[in-house]
N, CA, C and O atoms as a Tinker XYZ file with bonds, in Angstrom:
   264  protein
     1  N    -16.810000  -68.792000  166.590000    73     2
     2  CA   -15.408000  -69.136000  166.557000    64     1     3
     3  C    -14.947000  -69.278000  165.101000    63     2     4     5
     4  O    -14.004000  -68.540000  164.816000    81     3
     5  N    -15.340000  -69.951000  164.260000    73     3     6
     6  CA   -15.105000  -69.822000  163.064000    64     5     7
     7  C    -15.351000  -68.700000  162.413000    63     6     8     9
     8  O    -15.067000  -69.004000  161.255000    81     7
     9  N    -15.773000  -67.353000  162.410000    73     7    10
    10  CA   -15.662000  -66.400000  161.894000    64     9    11
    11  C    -13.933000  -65.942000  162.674000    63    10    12    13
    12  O    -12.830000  -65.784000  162.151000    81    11
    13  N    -14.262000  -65.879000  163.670000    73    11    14
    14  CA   -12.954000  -65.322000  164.012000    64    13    15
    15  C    -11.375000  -66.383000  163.351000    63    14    16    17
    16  O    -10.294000  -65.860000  163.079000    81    15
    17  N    -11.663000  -67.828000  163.234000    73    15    18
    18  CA   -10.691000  -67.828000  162.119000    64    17    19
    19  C    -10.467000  -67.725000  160.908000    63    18    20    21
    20  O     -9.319000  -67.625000  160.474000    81    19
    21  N    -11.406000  -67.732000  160.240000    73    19    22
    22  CA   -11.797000  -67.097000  159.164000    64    21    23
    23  C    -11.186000  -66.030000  158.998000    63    22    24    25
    24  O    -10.392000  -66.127000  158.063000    81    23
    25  N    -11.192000  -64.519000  159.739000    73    23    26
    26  CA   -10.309000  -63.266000  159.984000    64    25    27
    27  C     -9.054000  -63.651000  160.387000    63    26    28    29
    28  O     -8.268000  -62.890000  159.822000    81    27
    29  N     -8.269000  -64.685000  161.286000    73    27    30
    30  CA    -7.209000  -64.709000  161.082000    64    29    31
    31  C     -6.464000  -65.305000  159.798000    63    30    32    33
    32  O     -5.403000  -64.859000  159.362000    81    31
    33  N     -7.202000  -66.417000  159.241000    73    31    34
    34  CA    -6.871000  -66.107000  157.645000    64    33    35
    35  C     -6.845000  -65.447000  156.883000    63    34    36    37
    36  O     -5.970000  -65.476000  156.018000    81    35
    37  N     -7.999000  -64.422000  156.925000    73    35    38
    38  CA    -7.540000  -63.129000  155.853000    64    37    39
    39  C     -6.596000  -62.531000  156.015000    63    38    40    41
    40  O     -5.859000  -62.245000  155.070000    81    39
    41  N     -6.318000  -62.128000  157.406000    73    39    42
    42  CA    -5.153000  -61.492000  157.854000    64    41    43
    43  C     -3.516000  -62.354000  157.296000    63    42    44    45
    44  O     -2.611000  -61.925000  156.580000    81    43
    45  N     -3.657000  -63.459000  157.878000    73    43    46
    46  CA    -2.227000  -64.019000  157.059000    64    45    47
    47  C     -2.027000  -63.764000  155.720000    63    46    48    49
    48  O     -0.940000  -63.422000  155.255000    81    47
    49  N     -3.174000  -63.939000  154.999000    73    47    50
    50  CA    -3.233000  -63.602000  153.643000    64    49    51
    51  C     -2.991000  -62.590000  153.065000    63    50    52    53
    52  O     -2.599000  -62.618000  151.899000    81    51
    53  N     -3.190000  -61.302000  153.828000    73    51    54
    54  CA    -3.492000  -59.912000  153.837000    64    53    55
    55  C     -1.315000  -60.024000  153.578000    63    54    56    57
    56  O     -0.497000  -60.009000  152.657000    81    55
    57  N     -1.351000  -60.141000  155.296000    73    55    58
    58  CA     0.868000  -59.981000  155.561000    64    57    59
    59  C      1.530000  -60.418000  154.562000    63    58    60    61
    60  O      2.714000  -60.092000  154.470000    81    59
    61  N      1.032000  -61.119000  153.740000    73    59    62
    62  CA     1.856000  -61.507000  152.289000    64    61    63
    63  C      1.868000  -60.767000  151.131000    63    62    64    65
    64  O      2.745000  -60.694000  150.270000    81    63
    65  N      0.667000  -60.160000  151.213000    73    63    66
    66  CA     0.509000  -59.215000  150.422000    64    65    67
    67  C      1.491000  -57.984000  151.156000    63    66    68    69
    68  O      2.559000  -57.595000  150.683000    81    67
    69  N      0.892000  -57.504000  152.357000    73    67    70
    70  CA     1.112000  -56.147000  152.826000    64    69    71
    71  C      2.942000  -56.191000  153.028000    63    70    72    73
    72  O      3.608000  -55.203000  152.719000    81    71
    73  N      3.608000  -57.495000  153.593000    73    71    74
    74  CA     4.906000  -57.669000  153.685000    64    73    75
    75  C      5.788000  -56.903000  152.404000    63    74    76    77
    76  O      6.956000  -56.576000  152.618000    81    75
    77  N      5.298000  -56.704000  151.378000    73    75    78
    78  CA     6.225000  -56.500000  150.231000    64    77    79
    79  C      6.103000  -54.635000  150.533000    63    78    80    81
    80  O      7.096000  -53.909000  150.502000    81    79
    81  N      4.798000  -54.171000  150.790000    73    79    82
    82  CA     5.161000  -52.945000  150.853000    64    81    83
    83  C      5.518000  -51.840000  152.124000    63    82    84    85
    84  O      6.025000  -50.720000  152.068000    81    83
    85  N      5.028000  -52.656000  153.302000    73    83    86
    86  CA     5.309000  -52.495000  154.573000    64    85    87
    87  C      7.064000  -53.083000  155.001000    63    86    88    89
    88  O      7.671000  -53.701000  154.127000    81    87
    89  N      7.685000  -52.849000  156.246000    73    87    90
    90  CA     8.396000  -52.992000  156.676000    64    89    91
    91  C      8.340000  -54.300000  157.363000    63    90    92    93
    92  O      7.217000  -54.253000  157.867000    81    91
    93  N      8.943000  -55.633000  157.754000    73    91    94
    94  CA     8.585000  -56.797000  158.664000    64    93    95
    95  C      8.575000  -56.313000  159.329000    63    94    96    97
    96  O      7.378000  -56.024000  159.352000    81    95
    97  N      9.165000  -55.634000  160.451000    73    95    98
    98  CA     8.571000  -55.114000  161.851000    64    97    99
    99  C      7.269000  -54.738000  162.349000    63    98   100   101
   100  O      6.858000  -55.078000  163.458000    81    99
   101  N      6.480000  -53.878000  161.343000    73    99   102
   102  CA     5.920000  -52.975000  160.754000    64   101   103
   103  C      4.700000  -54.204000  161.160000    63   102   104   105
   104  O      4.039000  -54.262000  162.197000    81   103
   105  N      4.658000  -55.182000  159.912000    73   103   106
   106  CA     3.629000  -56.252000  159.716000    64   105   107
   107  C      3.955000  -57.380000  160.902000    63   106   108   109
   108  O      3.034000  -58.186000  161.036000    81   107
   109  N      4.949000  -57.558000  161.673000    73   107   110
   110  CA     4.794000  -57.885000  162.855000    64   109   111
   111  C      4.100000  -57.689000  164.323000    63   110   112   113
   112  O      3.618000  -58.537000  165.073000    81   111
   113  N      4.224000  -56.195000  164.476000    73   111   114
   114  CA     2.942000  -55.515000  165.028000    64   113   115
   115  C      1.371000  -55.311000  164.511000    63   114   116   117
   116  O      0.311000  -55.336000  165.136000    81   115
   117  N      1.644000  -55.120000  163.251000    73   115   118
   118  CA    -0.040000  -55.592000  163.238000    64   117   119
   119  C     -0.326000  -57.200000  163.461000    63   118   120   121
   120  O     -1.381000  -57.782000  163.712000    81   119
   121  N      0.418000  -57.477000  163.357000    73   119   122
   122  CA     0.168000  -59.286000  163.565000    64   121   123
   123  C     -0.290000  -59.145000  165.082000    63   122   124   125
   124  O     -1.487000  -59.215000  165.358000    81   123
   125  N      0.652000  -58.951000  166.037000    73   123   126
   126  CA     0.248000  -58.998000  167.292000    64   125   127
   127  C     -1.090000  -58.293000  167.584000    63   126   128   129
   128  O     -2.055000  -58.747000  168.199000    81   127
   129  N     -0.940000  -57.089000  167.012000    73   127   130
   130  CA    -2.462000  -56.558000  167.261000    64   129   131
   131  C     -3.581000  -57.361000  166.832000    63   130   132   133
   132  O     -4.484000  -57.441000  167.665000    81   131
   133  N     -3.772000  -58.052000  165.611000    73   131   134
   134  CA    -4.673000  -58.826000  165.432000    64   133   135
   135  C     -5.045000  -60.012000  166.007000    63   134   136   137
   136  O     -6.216000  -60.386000  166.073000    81   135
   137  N     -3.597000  -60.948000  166.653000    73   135   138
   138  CA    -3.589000  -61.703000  167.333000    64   137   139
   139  C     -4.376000  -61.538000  168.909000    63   138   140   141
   140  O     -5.127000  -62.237000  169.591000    81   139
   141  N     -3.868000  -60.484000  169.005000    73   139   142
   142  CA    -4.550000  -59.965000  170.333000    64   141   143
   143  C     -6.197000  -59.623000  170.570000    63   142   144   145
   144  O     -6.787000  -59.711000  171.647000    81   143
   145  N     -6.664000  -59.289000  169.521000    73   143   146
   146  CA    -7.694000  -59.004000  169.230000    64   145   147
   147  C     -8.319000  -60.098000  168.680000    63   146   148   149
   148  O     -9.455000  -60.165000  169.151000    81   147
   149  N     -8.120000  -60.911000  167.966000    73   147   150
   150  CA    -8.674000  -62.625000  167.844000    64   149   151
   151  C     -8.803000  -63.068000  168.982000    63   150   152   153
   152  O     -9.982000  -63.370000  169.168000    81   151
   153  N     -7.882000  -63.348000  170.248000    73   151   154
   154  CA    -7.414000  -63.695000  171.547000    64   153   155
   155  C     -8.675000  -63.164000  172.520000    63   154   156   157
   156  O     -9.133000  -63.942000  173.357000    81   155
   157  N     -9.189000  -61.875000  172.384000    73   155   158
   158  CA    -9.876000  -61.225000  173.168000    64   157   159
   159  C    -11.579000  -61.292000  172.518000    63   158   160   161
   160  O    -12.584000  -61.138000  173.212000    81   159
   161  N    -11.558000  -61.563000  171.020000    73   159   162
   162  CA   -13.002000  -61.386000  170.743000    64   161   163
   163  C    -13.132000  -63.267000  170.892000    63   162   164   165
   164  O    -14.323000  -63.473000  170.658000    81   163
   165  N    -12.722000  -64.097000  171.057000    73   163   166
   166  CA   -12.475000  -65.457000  171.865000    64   165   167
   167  C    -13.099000  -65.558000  172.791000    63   166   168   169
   168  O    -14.053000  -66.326000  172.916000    81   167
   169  N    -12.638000  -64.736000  173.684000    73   167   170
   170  CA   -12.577000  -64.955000  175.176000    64   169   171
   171  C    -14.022000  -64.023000  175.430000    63   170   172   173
   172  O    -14.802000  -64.452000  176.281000    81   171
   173  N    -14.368000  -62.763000  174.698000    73   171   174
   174  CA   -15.907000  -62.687000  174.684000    64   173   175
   175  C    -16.681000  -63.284000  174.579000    63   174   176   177
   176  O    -17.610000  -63.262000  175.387000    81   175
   177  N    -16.650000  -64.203000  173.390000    73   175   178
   178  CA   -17.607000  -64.845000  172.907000    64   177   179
   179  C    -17.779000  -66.338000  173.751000    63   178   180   181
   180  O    -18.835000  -66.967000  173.693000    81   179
   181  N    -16.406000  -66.889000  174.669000    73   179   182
   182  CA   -17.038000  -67.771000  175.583000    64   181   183
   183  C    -17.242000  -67.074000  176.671000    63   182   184   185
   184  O    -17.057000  -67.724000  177.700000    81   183
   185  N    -17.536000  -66.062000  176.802000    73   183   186
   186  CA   -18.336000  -65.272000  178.329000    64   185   187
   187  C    -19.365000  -65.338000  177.864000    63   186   188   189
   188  O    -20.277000  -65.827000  178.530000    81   187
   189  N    -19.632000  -64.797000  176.344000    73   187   190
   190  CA   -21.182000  -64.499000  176.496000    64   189   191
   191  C    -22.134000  -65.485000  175.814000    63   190   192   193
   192  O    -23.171000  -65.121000  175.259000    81   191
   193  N    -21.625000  -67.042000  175.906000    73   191   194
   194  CA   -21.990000  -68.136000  175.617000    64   193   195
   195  C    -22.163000  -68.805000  176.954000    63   194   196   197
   196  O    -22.952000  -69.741000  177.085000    81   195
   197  N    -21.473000  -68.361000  177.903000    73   195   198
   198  CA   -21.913000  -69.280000  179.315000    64   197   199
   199  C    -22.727000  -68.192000  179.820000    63   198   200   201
   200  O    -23.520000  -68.552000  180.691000    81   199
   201  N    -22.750000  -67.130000  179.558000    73   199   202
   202  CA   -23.997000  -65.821000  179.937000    64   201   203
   203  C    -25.402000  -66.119000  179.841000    63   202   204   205
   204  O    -26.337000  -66.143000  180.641000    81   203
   205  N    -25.167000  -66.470000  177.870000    73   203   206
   206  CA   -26.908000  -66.933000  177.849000    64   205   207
   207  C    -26.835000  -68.529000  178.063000    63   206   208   209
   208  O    -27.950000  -69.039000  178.167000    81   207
   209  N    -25.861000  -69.326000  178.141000    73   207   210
   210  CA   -26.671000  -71.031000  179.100000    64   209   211
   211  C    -27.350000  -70.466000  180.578000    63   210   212   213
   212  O    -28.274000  -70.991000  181.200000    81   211
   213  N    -26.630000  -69.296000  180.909000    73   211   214
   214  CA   -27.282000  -69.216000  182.379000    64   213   215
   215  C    -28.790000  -68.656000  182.329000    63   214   216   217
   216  O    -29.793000  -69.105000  182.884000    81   215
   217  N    -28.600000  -67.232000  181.264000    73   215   218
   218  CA   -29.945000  -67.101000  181.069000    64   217   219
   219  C    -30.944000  -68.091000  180.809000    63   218   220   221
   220  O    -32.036000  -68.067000  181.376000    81   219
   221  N    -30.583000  -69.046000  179.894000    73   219   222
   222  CA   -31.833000  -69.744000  179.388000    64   221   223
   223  C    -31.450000  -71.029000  180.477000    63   222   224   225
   224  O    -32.019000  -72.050000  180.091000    81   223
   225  N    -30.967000  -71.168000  181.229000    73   223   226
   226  CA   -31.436000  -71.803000  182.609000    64   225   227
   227  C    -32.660000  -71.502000  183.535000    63   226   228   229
   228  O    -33.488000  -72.301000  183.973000    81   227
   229  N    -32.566000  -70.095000  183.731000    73   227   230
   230  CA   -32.820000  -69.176000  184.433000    64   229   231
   231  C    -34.560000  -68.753000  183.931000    63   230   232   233
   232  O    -35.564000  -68.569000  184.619000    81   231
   233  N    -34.377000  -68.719000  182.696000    73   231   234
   234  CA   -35.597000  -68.602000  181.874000    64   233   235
   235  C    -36.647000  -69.765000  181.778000    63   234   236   237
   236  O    -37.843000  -69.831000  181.495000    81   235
   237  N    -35.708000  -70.615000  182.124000    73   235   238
   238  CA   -36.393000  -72.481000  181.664000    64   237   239
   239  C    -37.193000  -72.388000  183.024000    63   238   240   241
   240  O    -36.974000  -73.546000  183.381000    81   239
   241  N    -37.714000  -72.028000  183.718000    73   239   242
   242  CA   -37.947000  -71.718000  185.940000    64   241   243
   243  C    -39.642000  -71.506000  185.038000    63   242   244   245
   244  O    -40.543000  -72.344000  185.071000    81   243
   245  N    -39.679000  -70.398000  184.423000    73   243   246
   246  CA   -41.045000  -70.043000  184.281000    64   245   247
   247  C    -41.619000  -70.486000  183.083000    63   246   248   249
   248  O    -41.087000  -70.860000  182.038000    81   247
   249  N    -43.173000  -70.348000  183.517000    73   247   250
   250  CA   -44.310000  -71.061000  182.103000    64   249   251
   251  C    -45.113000  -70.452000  181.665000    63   250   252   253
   252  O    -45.931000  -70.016000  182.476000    81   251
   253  N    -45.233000  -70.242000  180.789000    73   251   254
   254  CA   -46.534000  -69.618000  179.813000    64   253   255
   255  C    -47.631000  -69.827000  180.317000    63   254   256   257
   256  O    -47.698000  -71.031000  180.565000    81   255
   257  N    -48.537000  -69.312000  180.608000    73   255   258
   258  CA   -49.863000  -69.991000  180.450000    64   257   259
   259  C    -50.681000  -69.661000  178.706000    63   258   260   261
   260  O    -50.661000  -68.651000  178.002000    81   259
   261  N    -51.384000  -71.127000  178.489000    73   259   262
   262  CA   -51.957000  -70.703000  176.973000    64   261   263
   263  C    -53.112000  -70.521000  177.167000    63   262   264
   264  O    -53.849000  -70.187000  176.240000    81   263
């Protein structure tokens, strides 16, 4: 999660820059696109965080023998 805000900071950082030579409309849609795409690599990363609690539930069942 913190990488992904991390990238939405660069990105704000980025529209201040890019605003002067782009159009606002322009840097409004990439906003949404990035937003959207922050929004969605989110929502991966808590799928595939309750994915592996299940795995290593699932995994915790069996034992080594030494």
């Amino acid at each position: 999660m913190g990488l992904i805000l991390s990238l939405i900071s660069f990105f704000d950082a980025l529209i201040l820059v890019v605003t002067g030579i782009l159009g606002v409309d322009q840097v409004s849609q990439v906003v949404q696109g990035n937003t959207a795409t922050a929004e969605q690599s989110a929502a991966a990363s808590e799928e595939l965080s309750g994915q592996s609690q299940l795995l290593k539930e699932m995994i915790s069942r069996f034992k080594l023998k030494r």
